[in-house]
LORO-289811 format. One line per 10 residues: number of its first residue (from 1); their letters; for each residue x, y, z of N, C-alpha, C. Coordinates in Angstrom, 2 decimals, always signed. Atoms other than C-alpha are relative to their C-alpha. Layout:
# LORO-289811
NUM = a = X,Y,Z,X,Y,Z,X,Y,Z  ...
# end
This chain:
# LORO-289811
1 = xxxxxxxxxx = +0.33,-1.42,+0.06,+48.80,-93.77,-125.18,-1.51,+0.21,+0.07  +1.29,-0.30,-0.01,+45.71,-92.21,-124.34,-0.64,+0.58,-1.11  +0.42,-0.98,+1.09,+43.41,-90.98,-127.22,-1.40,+1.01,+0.54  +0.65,-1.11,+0.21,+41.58,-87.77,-126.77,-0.92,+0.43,-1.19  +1.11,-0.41,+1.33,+37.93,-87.28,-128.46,-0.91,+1.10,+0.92  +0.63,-1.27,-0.66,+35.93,-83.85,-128.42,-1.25,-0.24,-0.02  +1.23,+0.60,+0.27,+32.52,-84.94,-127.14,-0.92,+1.12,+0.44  +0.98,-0.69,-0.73,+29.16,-83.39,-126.15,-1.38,-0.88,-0.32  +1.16,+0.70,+0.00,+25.93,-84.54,-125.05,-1.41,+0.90,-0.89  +1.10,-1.01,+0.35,+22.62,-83.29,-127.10,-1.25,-0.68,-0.91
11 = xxxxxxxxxx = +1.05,-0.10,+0.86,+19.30,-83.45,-128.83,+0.19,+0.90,-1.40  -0.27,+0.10,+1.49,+19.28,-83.72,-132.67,-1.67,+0.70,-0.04  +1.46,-0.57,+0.05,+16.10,-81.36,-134.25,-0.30,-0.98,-1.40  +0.71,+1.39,+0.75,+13.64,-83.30,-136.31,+0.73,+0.86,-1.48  -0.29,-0.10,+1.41,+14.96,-83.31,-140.01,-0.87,+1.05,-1.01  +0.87,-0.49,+0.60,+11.94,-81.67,-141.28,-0.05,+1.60,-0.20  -0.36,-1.59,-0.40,+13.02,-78.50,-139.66,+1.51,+0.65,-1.22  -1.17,-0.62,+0.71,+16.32,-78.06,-142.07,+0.11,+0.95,-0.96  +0.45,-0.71,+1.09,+14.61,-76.56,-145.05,-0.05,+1.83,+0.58  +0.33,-0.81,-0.34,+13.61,-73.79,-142.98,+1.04,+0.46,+0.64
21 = xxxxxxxxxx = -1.69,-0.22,-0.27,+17.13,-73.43,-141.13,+0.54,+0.63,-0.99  -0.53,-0.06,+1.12,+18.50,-73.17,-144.36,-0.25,+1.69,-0.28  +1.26,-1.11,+0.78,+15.78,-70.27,-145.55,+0.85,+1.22,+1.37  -0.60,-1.18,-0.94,+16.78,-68.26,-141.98,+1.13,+0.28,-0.22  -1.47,-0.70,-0.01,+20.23,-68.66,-142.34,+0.63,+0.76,-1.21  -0.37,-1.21,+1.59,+20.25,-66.92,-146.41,-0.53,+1.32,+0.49  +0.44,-1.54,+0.35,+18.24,-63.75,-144.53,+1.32,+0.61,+0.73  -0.83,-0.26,-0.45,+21.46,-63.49,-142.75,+1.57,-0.01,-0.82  -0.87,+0.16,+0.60,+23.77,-64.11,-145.60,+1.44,+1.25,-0.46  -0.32,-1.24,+0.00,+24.67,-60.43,-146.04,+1.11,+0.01,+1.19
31 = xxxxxxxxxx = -0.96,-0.85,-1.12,+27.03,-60.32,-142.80,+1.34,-1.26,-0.31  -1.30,+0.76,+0.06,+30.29,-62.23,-141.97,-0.28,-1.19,+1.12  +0.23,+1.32,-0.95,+29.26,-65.33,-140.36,+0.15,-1.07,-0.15  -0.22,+1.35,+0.38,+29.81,-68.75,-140.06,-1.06,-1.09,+0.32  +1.02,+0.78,-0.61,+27.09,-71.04,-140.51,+0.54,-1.21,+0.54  -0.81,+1.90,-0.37,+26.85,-74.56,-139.05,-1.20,-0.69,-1.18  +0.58,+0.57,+0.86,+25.48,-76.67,-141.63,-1.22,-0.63,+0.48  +1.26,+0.41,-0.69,+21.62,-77.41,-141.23,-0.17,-1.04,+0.05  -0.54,+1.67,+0.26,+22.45,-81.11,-141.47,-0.22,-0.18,+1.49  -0.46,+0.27,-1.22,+23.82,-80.92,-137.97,-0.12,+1.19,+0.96
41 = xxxxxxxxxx = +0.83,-0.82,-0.87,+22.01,-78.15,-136.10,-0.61,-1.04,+1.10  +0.47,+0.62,-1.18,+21.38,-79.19,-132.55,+0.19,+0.82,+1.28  +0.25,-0.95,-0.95,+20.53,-78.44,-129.09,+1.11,-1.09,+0.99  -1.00,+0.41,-0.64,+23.73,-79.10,-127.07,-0.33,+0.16,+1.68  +0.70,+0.29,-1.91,+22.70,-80.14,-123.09,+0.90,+0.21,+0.80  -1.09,-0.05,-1.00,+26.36,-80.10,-122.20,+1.38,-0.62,-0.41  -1.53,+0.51,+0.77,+29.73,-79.75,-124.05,+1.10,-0.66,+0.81  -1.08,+0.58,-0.44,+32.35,-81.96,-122.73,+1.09,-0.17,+0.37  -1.18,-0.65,+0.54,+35.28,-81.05,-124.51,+0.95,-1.85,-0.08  -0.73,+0.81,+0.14,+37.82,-83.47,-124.46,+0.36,-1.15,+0.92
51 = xxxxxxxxxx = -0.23,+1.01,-0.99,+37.75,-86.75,-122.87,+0.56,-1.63,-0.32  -0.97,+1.40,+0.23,+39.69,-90.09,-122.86,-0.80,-1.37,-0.66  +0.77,+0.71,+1.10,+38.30,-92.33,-125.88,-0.69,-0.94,+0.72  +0.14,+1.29,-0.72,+38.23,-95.21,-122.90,-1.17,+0.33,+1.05  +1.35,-0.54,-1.20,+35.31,-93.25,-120.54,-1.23,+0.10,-0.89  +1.60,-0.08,+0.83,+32.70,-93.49,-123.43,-0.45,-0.91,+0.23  +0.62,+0.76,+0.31,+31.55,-96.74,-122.58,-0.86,+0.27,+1.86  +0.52,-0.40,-1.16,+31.00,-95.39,-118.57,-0.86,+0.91,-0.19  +0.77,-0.91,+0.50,+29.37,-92.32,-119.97,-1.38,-0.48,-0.42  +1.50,+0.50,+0.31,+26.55,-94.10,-121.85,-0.21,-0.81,+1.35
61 = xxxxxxxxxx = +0.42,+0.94,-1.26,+26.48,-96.32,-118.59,-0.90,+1.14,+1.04  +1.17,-0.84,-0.74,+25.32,-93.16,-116.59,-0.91,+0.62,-0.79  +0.36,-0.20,+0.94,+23.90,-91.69,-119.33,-1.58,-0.68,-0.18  +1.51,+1.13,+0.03,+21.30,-94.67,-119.61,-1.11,+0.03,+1.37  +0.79,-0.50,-1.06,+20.02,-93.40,-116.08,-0.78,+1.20,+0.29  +0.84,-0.95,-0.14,+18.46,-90.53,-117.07,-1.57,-0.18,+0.09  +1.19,+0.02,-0.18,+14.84,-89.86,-115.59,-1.08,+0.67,-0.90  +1.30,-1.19,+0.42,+13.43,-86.99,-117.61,-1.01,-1.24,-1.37  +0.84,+0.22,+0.64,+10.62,-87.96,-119.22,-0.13,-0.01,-1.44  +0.08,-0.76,+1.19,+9.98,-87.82,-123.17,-1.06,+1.23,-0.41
71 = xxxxxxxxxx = +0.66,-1.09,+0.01,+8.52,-84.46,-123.97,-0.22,+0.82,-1.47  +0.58,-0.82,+1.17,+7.04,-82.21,-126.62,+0.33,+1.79,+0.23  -1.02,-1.21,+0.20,+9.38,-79.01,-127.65,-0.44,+0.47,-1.03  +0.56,-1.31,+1.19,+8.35,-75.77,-129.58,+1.61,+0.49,-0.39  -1.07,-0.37,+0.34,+11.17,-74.98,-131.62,-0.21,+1.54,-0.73  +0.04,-1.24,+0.50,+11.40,-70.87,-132.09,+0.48,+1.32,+0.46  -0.74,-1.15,-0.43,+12.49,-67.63,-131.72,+1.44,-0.21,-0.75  -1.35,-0.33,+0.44,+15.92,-66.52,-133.27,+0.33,+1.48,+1.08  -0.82,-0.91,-1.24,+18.17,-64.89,-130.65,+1.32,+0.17,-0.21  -1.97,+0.19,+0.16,+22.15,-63.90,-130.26,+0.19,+0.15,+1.78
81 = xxxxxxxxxx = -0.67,+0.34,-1.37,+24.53,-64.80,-127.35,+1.14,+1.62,+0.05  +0.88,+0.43,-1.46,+25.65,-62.70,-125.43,-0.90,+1.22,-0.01  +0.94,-1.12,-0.22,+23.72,-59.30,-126.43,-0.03,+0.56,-1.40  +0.43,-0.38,+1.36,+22.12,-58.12,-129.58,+0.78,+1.67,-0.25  -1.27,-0.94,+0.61,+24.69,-55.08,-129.35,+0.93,-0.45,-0.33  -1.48,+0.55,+0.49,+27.45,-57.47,-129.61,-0.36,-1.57,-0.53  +0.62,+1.28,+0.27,+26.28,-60.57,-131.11,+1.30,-1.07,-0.16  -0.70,+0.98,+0.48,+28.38,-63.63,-131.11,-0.01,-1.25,-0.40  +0.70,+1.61,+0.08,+26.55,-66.55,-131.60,-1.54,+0.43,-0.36  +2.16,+0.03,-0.06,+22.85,-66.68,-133.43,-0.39,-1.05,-0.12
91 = xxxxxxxxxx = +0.52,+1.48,-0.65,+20.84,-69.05,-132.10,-1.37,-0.18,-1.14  +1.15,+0.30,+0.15,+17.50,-70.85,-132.71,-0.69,-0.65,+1.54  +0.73,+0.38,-1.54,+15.17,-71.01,-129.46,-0.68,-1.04,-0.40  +0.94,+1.58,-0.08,+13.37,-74.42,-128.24,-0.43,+0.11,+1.80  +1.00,+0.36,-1.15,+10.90,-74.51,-125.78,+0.11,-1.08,+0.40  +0.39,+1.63,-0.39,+10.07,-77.57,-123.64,+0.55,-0.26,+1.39  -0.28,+0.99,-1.44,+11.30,-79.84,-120.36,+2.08,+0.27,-0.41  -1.59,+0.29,-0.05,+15.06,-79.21,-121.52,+0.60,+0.43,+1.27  -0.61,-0.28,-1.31,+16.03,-77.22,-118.45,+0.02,-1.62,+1.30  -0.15,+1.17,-0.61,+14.92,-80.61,-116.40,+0.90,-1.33,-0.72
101 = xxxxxxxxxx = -0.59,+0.76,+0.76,+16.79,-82.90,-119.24,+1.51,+0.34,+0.31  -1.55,-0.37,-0.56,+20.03,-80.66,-118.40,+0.63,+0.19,+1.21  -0.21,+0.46,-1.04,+19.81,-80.72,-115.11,+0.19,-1.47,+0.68  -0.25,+1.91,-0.06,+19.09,-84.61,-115.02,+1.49,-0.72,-0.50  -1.08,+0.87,+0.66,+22.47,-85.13,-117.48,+1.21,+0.74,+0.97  -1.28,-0.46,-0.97,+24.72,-82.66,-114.99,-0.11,-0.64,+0.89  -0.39,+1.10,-1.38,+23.63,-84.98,-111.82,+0.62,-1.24,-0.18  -0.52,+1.12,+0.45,+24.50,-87.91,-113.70,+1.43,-0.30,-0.49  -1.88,-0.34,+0.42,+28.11,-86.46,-114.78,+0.42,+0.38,+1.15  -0.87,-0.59,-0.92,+28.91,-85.26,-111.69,+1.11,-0.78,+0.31
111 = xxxxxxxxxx = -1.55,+0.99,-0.41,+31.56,-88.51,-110.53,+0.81,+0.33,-1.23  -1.23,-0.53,+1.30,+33.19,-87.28,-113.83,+0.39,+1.30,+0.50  -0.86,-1.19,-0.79,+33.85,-84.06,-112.40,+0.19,+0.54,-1.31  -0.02,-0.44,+1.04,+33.04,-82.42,-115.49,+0.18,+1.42,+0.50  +0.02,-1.49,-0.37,+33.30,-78.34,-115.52,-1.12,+0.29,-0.20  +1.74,-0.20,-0.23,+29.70,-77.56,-114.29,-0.12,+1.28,-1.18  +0.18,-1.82,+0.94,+28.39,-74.44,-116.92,-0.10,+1.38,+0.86  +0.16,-1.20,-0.61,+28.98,-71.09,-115.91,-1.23,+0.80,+0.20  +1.02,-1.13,+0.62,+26.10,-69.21,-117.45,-1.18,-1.43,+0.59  +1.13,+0.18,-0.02,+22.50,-70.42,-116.77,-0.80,-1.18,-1.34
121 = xxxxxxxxxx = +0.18,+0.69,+0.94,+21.10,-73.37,-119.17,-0.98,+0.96,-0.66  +0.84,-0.94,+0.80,+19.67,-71.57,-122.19,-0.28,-1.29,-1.35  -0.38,+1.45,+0.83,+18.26,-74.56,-124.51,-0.57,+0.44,-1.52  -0.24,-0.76,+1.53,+19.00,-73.21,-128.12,+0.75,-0.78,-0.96  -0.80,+0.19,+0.83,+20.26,-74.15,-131.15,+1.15,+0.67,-1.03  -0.60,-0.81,+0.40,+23.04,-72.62,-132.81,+0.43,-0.12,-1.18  +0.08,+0.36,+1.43,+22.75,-71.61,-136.32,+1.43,+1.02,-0.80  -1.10,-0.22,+0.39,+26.09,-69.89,-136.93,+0.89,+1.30,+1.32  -0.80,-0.70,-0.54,+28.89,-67.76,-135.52,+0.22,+1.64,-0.61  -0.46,-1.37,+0.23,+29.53,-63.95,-135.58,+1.44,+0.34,-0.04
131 = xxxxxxxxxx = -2.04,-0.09,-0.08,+33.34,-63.43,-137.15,-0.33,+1.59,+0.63  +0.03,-1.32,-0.77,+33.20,-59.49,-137.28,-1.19,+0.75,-0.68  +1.14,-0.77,+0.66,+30.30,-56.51,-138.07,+0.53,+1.20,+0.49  -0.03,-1.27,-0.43,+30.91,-53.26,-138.26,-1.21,+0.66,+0.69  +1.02,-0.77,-0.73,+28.81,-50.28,-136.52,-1.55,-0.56,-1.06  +0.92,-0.01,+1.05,+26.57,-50.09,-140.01,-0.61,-1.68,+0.06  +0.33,+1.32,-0.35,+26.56,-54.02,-140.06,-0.70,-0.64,+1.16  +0.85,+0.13,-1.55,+25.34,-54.32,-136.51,-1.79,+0.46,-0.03  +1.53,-1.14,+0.30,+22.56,-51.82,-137.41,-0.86,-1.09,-0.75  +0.90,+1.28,+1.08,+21.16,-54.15,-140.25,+0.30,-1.00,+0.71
141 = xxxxxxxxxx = +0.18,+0.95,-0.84,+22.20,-56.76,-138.41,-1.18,-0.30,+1.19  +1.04,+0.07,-1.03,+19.92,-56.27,-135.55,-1.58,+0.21,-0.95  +1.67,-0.04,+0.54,+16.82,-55.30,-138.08,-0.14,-1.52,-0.58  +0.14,+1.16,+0.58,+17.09,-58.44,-140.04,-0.47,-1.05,+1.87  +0.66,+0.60,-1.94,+17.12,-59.96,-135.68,-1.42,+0.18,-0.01  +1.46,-0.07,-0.45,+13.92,-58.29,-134.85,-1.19,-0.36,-0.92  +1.20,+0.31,+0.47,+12.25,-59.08,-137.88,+0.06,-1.74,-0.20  +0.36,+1.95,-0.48,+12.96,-63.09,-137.25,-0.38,-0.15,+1.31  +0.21,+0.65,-1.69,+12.55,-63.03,-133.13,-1.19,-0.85,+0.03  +1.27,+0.92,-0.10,+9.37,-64.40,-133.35,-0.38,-0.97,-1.25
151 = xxxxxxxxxx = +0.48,+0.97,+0.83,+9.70,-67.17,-136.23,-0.08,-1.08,+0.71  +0.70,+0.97,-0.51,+8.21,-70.04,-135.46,+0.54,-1.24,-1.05  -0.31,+0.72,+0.89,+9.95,-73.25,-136.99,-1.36,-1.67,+0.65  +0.90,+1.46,+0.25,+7.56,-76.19,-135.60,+0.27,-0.98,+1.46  -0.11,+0.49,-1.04,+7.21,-78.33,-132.56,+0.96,-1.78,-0.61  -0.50,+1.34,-0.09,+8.85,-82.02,-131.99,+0.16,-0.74,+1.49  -0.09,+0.49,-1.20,+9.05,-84.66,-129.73,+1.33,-0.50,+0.66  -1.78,+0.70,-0.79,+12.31,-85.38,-127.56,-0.50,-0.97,+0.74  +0.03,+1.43,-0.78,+12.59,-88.91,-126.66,+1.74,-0.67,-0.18  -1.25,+0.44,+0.11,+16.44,-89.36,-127.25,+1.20,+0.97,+0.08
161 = xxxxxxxxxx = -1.48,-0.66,-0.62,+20.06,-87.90,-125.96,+1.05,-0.46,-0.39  -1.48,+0.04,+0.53,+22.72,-88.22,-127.71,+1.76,+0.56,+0.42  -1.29,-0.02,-0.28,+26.23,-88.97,-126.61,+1.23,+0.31,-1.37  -1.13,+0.26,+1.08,+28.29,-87.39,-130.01,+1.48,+0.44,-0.28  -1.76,-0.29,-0.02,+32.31,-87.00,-130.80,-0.36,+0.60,-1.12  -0.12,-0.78,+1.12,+32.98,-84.25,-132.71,+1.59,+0.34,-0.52  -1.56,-0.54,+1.04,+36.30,-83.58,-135.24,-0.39,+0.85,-0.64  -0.03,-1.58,+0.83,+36.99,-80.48,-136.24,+1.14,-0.21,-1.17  -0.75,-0.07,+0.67,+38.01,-80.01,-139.75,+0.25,+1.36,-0.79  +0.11,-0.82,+0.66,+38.52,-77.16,-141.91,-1.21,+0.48,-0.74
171 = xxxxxxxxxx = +1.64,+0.29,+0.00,+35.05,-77.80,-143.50,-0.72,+0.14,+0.72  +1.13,+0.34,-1.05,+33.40,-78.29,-140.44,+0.14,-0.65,+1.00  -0.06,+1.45,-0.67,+32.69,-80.45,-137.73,-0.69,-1.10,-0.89  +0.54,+1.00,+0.71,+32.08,-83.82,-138.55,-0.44,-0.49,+1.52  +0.88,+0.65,-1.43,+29.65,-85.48,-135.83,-0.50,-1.74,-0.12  +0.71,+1.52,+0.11,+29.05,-89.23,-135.03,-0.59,-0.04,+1.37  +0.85,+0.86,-1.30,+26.85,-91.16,-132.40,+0.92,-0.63,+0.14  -0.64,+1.15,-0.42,+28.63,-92.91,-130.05,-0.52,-0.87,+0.88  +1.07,+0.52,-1.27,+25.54,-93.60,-127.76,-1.11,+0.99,-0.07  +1.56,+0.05,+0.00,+22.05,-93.44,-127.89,-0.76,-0.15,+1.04
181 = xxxx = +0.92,+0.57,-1.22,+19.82,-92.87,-124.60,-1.22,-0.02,-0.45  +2.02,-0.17,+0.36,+15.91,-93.56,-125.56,-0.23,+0.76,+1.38  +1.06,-0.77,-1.32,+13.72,-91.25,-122.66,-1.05,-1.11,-0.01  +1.73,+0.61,-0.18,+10.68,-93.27,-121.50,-0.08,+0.14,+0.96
# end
């Protein structure tokens, strides 16, 4: 039998940054949202979804052919997907070379015949989910927005891509490494 694991490729933010994750995600505590635990805040290059336990060892094989360079990323801005009238996702913005990093890991998946992304690479981190907000909720919702858009959490350097399987539990996801690309 085949076993089925839910993977995605991505850059992990430096540790240092969590404290401050943490701090943004209590000015938001007031609404109905679901955080993701600042533990495991990351910038996802290219969800996967579900693939056959036995293609992870081909994966890091192309995987290990990525060109982009290692680069230096401004991690900032707080944004929502897909429009600050309807918010469904609030992010954390990151500057840097990622658009060339996600383009480099879709040429390299292509013989997988993965499902290319619809939308436009937007290279963010996502610091929880929008269940529901009323009109009033929206309202405060969006002031608490404009008065973070421009926080500034701290630069870092990307030199590594992570191949991780994620299980979903009631708690949470739980996230492991299953492959490690260094950039040089």
């Amino acid at each position: 039998m085949k076993t089925l694991i839910r993977t995605f490729i991505a850059v992990e933010l430096d540790p240092s940054f969590r404290e401050e994750i943490r701090q943004i995600q209590e000015k938001f505590s007031d609404f109905n949202l679901k955080f993701v635990d600042p533990e495991i805040v990351h910038i996802t290059l290219k969800f996967l979804g579900d693939i056959e336990e036995s293609k992870v060892k081909s994966l890091s094989a192309a995987l290990d052919s990525l060109l982009c360079e290692p680069f230096d990323a401004k991690i900032e801005g707080i944004g929502v997907f897909p429009k600050p009238s309807n918010p469904k996702v609030l992010w954390l913005g990151a500057k840097g070379n990622f658009e060339v990093l996600h383009d480099d890991v879709e040429t390299l998946l292509k013989p997988f015949k993965f499902k290319k992304d619809e939308r436009a690479f937007t290279a963010h981190a996502t610091l929880a989910r929008v269940k529901v907000l009323n009109k009033d909720q929206k309202n405060a919702f969006a002031g608490v927005l404009n008065e973070l858009k421009d926080t500034k959490i701290g630069s870092m350097r990307v030199n590594k891509v992570l191949l991780k399987k994620s299980t979903l539990t009631p708690d949470g996801p739980i996230y492991e490494t299953l492959h490690t690309v260094y950039l040089d």
